[in-house]
C-alpha positions in Angstrom: 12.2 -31.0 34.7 9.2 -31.7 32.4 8.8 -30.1 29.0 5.2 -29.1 28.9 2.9 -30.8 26.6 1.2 -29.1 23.2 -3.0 -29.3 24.0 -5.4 -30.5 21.5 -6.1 -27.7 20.0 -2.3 -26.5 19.1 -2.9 -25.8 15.3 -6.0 -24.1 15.4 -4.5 -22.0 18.6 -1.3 -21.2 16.5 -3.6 -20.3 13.5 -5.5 -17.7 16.3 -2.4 -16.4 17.1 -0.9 -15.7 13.8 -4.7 -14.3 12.7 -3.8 -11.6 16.2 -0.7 -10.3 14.5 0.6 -9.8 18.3 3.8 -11.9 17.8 7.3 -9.8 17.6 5.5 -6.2 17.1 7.0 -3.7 19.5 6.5 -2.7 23.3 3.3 -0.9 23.3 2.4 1.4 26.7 -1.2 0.3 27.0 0.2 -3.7 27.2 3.4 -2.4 29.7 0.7 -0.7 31.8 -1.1 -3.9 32.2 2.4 -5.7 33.4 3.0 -2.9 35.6 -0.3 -3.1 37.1 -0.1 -7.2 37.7 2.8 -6.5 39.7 1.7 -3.9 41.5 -1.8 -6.0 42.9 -0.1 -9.1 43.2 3.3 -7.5 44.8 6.0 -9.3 43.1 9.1 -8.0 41.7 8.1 -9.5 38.2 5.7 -9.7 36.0 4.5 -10.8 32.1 2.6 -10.7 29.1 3.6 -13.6 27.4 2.2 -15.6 24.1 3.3 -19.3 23.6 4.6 -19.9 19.7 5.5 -23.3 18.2 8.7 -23.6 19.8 9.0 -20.5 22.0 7.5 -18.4 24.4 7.9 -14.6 23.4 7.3 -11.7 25.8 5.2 -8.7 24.7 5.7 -6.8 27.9 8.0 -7.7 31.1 8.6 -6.1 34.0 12.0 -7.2 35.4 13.0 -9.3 32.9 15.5 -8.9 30.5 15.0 -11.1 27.9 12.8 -11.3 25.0 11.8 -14.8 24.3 12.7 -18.5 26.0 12.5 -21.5 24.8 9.3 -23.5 25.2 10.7 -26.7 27.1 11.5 -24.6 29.7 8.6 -21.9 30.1 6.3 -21.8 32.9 3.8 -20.2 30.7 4.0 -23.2 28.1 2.2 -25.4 31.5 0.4 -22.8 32.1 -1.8 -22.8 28.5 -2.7 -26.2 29.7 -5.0 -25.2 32.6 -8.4 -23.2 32.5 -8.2 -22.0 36.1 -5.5 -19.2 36.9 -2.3 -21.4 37.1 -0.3 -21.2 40.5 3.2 -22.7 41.1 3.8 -21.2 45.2 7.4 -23.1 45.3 9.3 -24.1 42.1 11.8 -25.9 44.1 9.3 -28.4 45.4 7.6 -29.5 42.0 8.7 -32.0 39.9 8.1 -30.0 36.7 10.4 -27.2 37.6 12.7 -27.9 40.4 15.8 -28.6 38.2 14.6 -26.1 35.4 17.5 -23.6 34.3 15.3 -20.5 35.6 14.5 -21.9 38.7 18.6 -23.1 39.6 20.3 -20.2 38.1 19.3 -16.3 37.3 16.6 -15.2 38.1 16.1 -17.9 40.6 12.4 -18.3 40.2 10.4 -19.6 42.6 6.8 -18.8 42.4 4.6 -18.1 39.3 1.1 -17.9 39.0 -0.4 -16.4 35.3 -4.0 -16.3 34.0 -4.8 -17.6 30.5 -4.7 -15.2 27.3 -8.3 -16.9 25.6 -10.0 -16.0 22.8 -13.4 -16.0 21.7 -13.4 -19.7 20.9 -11.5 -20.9 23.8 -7.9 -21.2 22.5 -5.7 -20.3 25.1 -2.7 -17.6 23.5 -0.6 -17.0 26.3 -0.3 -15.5 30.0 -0.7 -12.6 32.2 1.9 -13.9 34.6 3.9 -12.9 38.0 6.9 -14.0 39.3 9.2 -14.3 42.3 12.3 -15.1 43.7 10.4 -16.7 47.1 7.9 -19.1 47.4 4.4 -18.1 48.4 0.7 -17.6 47.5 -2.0 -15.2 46.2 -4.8 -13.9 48.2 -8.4 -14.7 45.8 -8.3 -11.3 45.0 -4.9 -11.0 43.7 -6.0 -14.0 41.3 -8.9 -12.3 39.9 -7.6 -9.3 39.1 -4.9 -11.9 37.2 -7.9 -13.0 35.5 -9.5 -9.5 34.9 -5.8 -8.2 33.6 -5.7 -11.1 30.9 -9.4 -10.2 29.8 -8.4 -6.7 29.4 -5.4 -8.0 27.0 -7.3 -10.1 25.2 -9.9 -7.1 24.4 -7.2 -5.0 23.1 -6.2 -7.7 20.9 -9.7 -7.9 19.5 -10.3 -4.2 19.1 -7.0 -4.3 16.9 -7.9 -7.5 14.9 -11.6 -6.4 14.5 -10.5 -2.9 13.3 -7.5 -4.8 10.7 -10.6 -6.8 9.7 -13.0 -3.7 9.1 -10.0 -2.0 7.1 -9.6 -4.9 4.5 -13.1 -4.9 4.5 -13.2 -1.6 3.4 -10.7 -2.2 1.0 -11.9 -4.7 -0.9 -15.1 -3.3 -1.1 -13.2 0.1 -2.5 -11.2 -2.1 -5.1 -14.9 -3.9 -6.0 -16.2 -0.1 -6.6 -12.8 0.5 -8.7 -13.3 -2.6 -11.0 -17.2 -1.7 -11.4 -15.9 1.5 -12.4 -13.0 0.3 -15.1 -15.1 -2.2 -16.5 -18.1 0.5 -17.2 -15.3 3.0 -18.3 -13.5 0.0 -20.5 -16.8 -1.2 -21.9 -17.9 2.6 -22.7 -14.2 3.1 -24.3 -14.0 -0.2 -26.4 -17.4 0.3 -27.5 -17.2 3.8 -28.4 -14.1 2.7 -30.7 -16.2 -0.3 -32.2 -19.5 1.5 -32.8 -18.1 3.2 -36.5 -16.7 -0.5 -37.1 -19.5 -2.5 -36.7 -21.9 0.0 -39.1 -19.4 -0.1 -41.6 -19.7 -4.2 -41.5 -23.4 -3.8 -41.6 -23.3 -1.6 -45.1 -20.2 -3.5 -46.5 -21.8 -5.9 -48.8 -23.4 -3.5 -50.4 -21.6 -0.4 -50.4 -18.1 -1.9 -51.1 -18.0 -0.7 -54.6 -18.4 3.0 -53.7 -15.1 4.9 -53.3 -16.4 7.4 -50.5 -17.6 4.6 -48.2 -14.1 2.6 -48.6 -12.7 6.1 -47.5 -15.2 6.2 -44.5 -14.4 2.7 -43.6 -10.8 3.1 -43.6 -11.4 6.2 -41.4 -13.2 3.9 -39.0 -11.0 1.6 -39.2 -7.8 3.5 -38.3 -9.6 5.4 -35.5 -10.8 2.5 -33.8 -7.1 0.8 -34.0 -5.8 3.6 -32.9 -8.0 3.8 -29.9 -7.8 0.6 -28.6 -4.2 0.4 -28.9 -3.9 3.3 -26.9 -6.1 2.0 -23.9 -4.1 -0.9 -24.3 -0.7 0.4 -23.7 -2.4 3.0 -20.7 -3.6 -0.6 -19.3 -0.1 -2.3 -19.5 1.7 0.5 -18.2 -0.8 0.7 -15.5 -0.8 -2.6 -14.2 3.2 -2.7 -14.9 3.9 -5.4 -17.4 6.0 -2.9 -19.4 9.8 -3.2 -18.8 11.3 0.5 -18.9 15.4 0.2 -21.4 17.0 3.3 -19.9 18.8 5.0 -22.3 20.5 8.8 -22.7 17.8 11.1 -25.1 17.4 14.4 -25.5 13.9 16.2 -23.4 13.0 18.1 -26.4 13.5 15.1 -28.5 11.1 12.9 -26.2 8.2 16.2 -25.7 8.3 16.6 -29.5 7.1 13.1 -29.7 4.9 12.9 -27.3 3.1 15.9 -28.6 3.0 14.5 -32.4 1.8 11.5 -30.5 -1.3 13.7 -29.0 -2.0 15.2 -31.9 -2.9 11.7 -33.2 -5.8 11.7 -30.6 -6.9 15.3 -30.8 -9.7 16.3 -32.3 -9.3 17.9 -35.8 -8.4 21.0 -34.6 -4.9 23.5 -35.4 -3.1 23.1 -32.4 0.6 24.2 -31.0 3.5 23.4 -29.4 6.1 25.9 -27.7 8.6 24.7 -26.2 11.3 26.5 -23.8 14.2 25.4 -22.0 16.2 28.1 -20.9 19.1 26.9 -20.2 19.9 24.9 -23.2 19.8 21.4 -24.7 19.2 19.0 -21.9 19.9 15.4 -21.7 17.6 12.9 -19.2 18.3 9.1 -18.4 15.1 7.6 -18.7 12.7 4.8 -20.4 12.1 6.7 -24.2 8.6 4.8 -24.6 7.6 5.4 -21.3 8.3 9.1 -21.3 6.9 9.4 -24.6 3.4 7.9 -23.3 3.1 10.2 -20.3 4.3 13.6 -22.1 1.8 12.4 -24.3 -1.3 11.7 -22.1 0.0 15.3 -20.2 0.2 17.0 -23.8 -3.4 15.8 -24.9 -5.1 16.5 -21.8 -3.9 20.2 -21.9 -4.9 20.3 -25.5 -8.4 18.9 -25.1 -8.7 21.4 -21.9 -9.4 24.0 -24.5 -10.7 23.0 -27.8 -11.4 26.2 -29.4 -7.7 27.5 -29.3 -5.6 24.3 -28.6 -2.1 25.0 -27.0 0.5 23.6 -25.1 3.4 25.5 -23.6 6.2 23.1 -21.9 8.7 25.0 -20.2 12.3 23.2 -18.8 14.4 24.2 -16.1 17.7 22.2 -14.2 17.6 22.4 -10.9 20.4 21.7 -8.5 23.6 22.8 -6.5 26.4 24.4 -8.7 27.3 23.4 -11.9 25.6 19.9 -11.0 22.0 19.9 -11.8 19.8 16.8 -10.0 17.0 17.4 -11.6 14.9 18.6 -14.5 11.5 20.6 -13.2 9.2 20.4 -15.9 5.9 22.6 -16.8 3.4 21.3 -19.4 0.9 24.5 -18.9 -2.6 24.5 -21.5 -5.5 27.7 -22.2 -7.3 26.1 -19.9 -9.2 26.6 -16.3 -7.6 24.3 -15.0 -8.7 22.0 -12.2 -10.1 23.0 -9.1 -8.4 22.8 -5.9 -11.6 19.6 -4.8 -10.5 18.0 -7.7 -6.8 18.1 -8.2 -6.1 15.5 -5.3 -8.5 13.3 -7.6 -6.5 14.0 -11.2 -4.8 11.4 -11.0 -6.6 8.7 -10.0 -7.4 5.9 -12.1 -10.8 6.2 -14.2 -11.1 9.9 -12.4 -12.5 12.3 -15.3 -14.4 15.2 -15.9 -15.2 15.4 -19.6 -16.7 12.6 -21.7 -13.7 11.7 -24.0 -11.7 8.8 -23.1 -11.9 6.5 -20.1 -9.7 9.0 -17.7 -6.5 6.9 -17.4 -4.1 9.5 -19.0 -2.7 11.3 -15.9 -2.8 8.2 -14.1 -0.5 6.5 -16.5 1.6 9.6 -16.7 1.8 9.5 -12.7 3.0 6.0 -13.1 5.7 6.3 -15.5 7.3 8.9 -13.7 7.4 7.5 -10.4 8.8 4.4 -11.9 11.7 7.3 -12.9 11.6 8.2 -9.5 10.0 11.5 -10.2 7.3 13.3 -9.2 3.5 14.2 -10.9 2.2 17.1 -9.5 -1.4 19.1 -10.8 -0.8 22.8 -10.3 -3.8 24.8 -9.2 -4.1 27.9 -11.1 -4.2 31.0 -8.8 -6.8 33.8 -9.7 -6.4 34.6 -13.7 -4.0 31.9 -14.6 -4.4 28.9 -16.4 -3.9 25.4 -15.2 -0.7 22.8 -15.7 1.1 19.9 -14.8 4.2 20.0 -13.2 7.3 17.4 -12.9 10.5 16.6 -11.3 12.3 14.3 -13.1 15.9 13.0 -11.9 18.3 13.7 -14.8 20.3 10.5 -14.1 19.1 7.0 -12.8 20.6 3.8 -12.0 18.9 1.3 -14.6 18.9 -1.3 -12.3 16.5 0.5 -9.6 
């Protein structure tokens, strides 16, 4: 028995197979039916669509075969790579290369092969389109190029496939491209917006230090654009996830009250309110207290902000589970609001996604965020006919730290 040889080409051939992302997927029907139908012309009780690894030869699709892969010192198919022309072996026992080989002197006794080459568009030969049988003989000219047509038709499918993967990224990057356009006009519009009041107070400094109602102004400016850049920072960081969530028991009411104090903060001046109902009593949630606090608080100041004029917030609680063993806490953060319309819900919480002019439209986004990290759930209610709209979460009561 020889072991076959590698050809020439073997890296960039095993980069071309990796790039085909054929090697161990599943059986697929439109490959068996290819196996079935190389059998079928070429009348042999076996048949193949194999691809030739490093070190291995592993089988796509196999028609009386059992196994999955073989090794490649002992393959057929690892010769067969080596040739251009279909590759015909009519009596195993009679050539060198394979008369003492393990499949040819025990199970399944092989004795004739013949495979066509699996090559793509640069030449690189994959793998085979092969047939099999357990007496020597020949193929007719026909039977061979059908072999030939058969491993075309593989290679096609494997094209299509890679073409398509390739299309996808394609349009994926250019998606992400369009996102970062997007954040860094939003980020731009947000940080400058906060630095505007700064920069004219600089301008008048030197000489309006000395008056006591420009200090005032300044410090006004000066607070307000702290405070809104340190809140697009922590949206940011949350966001891209470099915030570590400490778990810890606290009370719902305790963490909403917060949140909407937090709001308030970035409200307009305007006399708003908080009502807050949980029917069944004080409940206790497992969770990330900063976290929670920042996404109440983006919910809270979005449902504030969707009604300026008359500024509410109503955030109802309820447990939710089998028995005297609640699993969850459903909870309704509902404003005066229209709410958002069923085209635009979907889009809510998207990143940068906004229809008013105030802020760069992270807040439900980051609220999203926060609770899936608590392996909960962000939902935007659409308001039916005469109600108003809301935001509506499932939040486990309990949660492993550690997941």
């Amino acid at each position: 028995m020889l072991a076959p040889k590698k050809p020439r080409d073997e890296g960039d051939r095993l980069r071309s197979l990796r790039l085909h992302r054929v090697l161990d997927t599943d059986r697929e029907e439109v490959f068996d039916e290819i196996a079935d139908l190389a059998a079928a012309i070429c009348e042999t009780p076996m048949a193949l669509i194999t691809f030739v690894d490093d070190d291995r030869v592993w089988l796509k699709s196999k028609v009386g075969i059992s196994v999955n892969e073989t090794s490649r010192d002992v393959s057929f198919c690892g010769h067969g790579i080596l040739q251009k022309a279909v590759f015909v072996v009519p009596d195993t026992a009679l050539d060198k290369r394979f008369k003492d080989n393990p499949f040819v002197v025990e199970k399944p006794k092989i004795r004739f092969y013949a495979g066509a080459q699996l090559m793509d568009r640069g030449g690189r030969v994959l793998g085979m389109v092969c047939v099999l049988d357990r007496k020597p003989r020949q193929l007719r000219s026909s039977q061979q190029q059908a072999l030939r047509v058969l491993a075309r038709l593989v290679m096609t499918e494997l094209e299509l496939r890679r073409r398509a993967d390739e299309l996808q990224q394609l349009e994926v990057e250019t998606a992400n491209l369009r996102l970062v356009r997007v954040m860094a006009n939003r980020l731009l519009h947000e940080i400058g917006n906060a630095i505007l009041p700064l920069s004219t107070h600089q301008q008048l400094l030197a000489e309006r230090y000395g008056d006591p109602e420009f200090r005032l102004s300044f410090d006004a400016a000066l607070s307000e654009g702290i405070r809104r850049v340190s809140r697009l920072i922590s949206q940011m960081r949350h966001l891209a996830g470099e915030t570590e969530p400490a778990f810890e028991q606290v009370s719902l009411q305790a963490v909403v009250e917060e949140a909407y104090n937090s709001a308030v903060t970035n409200q307009a001046p305007h006399a708003s309110r908080l009502r807050f109902d949980a029917a069944s009593g004080p409940i206790l949630i497992h969770g990330d207290v900063a976290g929670l606090t920042l996404a109440f608080s983006e919910i809270i100041l979005n449902a504030l902000q969707a009604n300026p004029a008359d500024p509410e917030v109503e955030v109802r609680c309820a447990l939710r589970g089998p028995g005297d063993s609640p699993a969850e806490v459903v909870i309704d953060f509902r404003d005066k609001g229209n709410g958002f319309p069923p085209e635009l819900a979907e889009k809510a919480t998207l990143p940068f996604f906004s229809t008013r002019n105030v802020g760069p439209g992270l807040g439900l986004s980051v609220a999203k965020k926060v609770i899936e990290k608590h392996h909960g759930s962000l939902e935007i209610r659409v308001p039916a006919k005469g109600e108003t709209g809301g935001v509506r979460i499932h939040l486990p009561l309990r949660l492993n730290p550690t997941d």
